[in-house]
C-alpha positions in Angstrom: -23.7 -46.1 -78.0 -26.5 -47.0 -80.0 -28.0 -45.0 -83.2 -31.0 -46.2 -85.2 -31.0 -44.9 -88.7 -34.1 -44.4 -90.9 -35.2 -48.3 -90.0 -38.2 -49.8 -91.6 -39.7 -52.9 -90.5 -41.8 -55.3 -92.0 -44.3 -58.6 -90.8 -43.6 -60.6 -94.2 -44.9 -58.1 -96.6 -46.6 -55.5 -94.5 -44.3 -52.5 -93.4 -45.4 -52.0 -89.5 -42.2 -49.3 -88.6 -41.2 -46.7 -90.8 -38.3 -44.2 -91.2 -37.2 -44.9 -87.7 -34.3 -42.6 -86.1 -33.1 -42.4 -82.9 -30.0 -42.7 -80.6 -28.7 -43.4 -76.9 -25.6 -42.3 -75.5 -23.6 -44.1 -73.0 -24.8 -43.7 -69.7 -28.1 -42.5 -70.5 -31.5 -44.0 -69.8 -34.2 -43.1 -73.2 -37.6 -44.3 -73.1 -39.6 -45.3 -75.7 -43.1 -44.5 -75.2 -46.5 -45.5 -76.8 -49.6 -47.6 -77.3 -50.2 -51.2 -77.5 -49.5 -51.6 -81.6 -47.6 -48.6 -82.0 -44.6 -50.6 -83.1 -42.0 -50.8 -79.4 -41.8 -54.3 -79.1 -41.1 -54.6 -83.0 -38.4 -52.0 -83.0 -36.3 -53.8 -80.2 -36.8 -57.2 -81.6 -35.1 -55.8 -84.7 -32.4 -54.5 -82.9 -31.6 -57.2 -81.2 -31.2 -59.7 -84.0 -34.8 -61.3 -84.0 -36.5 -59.2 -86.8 -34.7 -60.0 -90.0 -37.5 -57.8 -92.3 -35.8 -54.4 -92.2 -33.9 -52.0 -94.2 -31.9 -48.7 -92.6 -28.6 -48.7 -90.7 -28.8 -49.4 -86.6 -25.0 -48.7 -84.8 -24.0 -50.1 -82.2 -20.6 -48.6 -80.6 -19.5 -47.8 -84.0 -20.7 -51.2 -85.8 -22.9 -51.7 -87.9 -25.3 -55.0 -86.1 -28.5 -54.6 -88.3 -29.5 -58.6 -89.7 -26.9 -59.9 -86.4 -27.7 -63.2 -84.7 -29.2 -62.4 -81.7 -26.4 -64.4 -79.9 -23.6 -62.9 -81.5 -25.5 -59.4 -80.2 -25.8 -60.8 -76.6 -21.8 -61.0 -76.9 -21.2 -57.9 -78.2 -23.4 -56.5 -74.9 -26.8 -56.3 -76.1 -29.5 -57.7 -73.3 -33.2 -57.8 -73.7 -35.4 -58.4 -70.7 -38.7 -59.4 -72.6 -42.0 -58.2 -71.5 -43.0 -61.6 -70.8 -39.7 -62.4 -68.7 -39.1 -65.9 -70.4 -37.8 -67.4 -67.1 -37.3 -71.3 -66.7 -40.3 -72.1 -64.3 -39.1 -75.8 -63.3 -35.2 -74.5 -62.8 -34.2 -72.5 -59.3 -33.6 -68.9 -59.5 -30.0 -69.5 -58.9 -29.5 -71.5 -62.3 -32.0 -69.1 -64.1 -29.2 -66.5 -63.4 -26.3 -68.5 -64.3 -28.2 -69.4 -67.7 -27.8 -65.2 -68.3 -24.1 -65.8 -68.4 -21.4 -65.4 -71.8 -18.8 -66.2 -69.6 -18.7 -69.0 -65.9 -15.5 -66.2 -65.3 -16.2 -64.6 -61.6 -20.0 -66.0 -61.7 -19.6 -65.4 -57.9 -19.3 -61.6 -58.1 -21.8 -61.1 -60.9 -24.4 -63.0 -58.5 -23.5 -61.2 -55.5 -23.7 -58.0 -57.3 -27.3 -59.4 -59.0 -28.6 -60.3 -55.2 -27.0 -56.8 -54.0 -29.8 -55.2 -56.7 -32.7 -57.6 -55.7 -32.0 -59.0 -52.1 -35.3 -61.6 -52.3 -33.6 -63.5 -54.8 -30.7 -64.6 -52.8 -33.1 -65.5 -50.6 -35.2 -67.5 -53.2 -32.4 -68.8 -54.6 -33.1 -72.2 -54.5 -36.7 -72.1 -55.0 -38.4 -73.1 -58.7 -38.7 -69.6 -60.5 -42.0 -70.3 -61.6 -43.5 -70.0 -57.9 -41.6 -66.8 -57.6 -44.7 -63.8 -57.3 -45.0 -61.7 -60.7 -42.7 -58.9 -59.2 -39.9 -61.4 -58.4 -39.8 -62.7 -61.9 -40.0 -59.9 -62.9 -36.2 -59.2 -60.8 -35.4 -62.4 -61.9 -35.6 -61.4 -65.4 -33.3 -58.4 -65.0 -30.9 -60.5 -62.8 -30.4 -62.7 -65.7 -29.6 -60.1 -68.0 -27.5 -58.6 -66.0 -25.3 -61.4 -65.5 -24.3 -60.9 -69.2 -22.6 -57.5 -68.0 -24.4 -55.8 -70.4 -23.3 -52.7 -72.2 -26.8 -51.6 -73.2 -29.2 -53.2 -71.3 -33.1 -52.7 -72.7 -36.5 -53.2 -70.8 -39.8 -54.2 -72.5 -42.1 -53.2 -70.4 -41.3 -54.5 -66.5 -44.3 -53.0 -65.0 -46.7 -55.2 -66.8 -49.1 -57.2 -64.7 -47.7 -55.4 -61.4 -48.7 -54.0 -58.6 -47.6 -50.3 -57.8 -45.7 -52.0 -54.9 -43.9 -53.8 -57.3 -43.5 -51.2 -60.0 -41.9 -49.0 -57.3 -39.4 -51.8 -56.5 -38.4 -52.7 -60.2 -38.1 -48.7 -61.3 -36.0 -48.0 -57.9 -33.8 -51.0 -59.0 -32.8 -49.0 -62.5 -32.5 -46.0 -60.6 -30.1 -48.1 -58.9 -28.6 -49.4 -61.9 -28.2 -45.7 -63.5 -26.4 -44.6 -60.4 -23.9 -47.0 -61.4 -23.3 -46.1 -65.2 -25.4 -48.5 -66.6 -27.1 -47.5 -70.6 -30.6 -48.5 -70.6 -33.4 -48.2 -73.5 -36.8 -48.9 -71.7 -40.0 -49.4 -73.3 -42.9 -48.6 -71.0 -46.8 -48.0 -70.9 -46.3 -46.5 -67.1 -45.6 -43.0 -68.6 -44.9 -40.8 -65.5 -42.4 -43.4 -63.8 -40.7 -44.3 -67.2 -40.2 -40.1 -67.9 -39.3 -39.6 -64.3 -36.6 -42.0 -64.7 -35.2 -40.9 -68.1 -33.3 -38.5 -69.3 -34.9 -38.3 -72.9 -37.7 -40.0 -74.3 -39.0 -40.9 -77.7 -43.2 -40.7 -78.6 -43.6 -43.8 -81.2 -47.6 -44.5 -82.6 -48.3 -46.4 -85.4 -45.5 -47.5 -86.1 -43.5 -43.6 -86.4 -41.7 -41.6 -83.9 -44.1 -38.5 -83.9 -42.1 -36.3 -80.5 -39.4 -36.7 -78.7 -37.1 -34.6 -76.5 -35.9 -33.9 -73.1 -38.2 -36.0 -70.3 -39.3 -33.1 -68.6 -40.3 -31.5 -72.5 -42.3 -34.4 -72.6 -43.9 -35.0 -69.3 -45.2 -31.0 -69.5 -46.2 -31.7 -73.5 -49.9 -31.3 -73.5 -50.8 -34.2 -76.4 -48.6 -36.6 -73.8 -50.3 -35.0 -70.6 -53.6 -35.4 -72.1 -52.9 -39.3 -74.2 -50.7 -40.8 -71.8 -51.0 -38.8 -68.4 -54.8 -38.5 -67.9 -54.8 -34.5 -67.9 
């Protein structure tokens, strides 16, 4: 579905991702793992249209999308839940979703299947989103994306500021969402929940994919167990 291609990235002159490659077939979850810096956050932004300073290839279902508008990516099925969730604070949760929408075309199924996922926001729905707790904004974030019917749908890391209560809800709702078929790229600090979930996983530090393989190859890697796991 998706495959990154020797990408470099750059902050105005200064190259901050080099020789990037990497790929995520349909119906897989891949997690991209690292430190604070190491270059995640950068590498999605570029993939979804909001990093213009790069040079390589990155394919999406056979297209070339690299230098795309980031709306013209959201159409094509590209969905980015941001690490910092973006909701609309002053809008109910039910119009946050709608906003998530390409197309008003059976906005009553997507919803239910949304409040299906994350049961709390149907009953939130008309409360403000900004007096939602973190771990609900954090579903309402998701829930907006998802209203897209997104094709490839990728996570910045939706454990931030949570607490394991709440990671447990939000990772057992992508479990959810891979039961059903869904591709999902997720960028996450929690190590052990985001390998546990995946099928493969990529090892990205400053700025360069340095391991990757099979999620279990990882998890039992020793320079993983002892950086990321605390062994």
């Amino acid at each position: 579905m998706l495959e990154v291609i020797d990408l470099n990235i750059f902050h105005g002159n200064l190259q901050v991702v080099w020789n990037l490659n990497f790929h995520i077939e349909k119906g897989e979850i891949v997690t991209l793992i690292g430190p604070n810096g190491s270059g995640k956050t950068t590498t999605v932004e570029t993939i979804i249209g909001l990093n213009k300073k790069a040079s390589g290839s990155i394919i999406f279902e056979g297209t070339e999308i690299l230098g795309l508008h980031p709306n013209i990516l959201y159409r094509k099925g590209l969905a980015l839940v941001p690490e910092k969730r973006e909701i609309f604070p002053k809008m109910p949760v039910s119009e946050n979703l709608l906003l998530g929408e390409i197309e008003s075309e059976r906005s009553g199924e997507k919803l239910e299947h949304v409040y299906q996922l994350f049961p709390i926001l149907q009953e939130r729905k008309d409360q403000m989103a900004g007096t939602l707790s973190g771990g609900e904004q954090q579903m309402l974030a998701i829930g907006r994306s998802l209203m897209s019917r997104p094709k490839l749908l990728i996570l910045d890391e939706p454990s931030t500021g949570l607490s394991p209560l709440l990671v447990g809800q939000v990772f057992r709702s992508l479990e959810k969402l891979a039961w059903e078929g869904m591709t999902i790229l997720l960028l996450e600090q929690n190590v052990r929940n985001a390998l546990d979930l995946s099928k493969r996983g990529y090892v990205l530090e400053n700025g360069r994919i340095i391991k990757e393989g099979r999620a279990k190859e990882l998890e039992n890697d020793p320079h993983i167990q002892k950086a990321y796991l605390g062994f």
